[in-house]
DOLUM-126976 format. One record per residue (C-alpha): residue number from 1; x negated, z, y. Coordinates in pm, 1 decimal. Each point is the difference from the previous one (the first is absolute). Last residue first. Example, Ala and Ser with C-alpha at 12.3 -4.5 7.8 and 13.67 -1.06 7.14 Angstrom:
REM residues 2
[2 [-1367.0 714.0 -106.0]]
[1 [137.0 66.0 -344.0]]
END
This chain:
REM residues 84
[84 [-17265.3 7767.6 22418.6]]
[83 [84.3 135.5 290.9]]
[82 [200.3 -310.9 84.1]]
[81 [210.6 0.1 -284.4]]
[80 [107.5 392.1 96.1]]
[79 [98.5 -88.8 329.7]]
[78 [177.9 -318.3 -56.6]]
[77 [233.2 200.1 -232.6]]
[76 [96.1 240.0 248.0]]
[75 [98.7 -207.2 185.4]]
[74 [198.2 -204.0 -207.1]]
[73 [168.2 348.7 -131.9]]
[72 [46.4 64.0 400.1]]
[71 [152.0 -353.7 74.5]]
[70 [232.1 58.0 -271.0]]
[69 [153.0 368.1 83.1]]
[68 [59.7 -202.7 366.2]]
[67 [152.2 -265.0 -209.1]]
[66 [270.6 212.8 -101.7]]
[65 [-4.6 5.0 -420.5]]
[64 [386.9 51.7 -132.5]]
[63 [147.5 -144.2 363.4]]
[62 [-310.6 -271.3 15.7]]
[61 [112.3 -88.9 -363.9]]
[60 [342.5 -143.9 94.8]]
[59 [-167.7 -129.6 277.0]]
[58 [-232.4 -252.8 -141.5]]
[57 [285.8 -72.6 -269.9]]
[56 [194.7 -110.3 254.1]]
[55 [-306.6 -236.0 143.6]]
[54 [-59.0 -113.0 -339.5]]
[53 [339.6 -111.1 -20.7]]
[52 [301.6 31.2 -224.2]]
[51 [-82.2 364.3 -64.8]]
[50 [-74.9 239.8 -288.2]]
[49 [-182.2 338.7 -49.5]]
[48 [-29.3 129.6 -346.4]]
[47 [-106.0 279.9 -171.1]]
[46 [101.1 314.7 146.8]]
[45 [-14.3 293.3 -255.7]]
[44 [-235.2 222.6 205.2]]
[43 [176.1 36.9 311.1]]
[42 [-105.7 242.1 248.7]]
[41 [-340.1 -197.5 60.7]]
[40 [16.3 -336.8 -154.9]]
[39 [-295.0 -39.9 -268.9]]
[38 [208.3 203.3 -286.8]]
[37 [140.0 -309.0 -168.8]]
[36 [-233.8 -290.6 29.5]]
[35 [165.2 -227.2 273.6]]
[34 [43.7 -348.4 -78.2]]
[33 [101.7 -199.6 347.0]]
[32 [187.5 -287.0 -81.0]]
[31 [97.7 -302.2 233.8]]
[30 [348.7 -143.6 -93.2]]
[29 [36.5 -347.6 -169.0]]
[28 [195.6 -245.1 211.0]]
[27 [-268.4 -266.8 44.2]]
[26 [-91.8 73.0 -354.8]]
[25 [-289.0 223.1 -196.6]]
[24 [-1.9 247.8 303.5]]
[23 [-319.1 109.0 95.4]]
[22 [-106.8 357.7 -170.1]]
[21 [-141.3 303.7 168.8]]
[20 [-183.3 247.3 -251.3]]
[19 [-40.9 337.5 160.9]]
[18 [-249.1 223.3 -152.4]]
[17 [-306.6 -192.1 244.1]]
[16 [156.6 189.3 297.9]]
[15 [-192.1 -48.3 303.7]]
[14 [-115.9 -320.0 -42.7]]
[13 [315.2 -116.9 -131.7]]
[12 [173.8 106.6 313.6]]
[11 [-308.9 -112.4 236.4]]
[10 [99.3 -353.5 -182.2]]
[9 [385.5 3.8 -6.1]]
[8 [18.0 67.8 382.4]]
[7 [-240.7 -299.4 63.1]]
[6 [257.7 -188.6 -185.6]]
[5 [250.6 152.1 183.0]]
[4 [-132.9 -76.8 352.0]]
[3 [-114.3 -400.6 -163.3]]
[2 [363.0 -31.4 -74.5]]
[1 [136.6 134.7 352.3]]
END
């Protein structure tokens, strides 16, 4: 389940370079997602996303980004690096 949200985290930041996860300072610190305002579709004040776990915050930002909308960014992404 760790190494799945991990993994999670990593396409994530690949995908979206404005959003600035940080690891909890203390064993019962909250995981923070920084979200520039204006990068969530339909809500451009967000900025914010908090859970206990990374897996919670995982999904918490799978509902504001679908992984589906990730896969195609990564995609996309692959494509143009190698063309060049």
């Amino acid at each position: 389940m760790l190494r799945d949200a991990v993994d999670r985290r990593q396409r994530f930041e690949a995908a979206h370079p404005e959003v600035t996860i940080s690891v909890p300072g203390t064993r019962s610190g909250w995981w923070i997602a920084a979200v520039p305002p204006g990068s969530v579709p339909g809500d451009p004040e967000r900025v914010k996303v908090t859970a206990w776990q990374l897996a919670d915050l995982m999904d918490a930002l799978d509902r504001i980004w679908p992984p589906n909308e990730l896969d195609t960014v990564l995609r996309a992404d692959w494509g143009a690096r190698s063309a060049r």
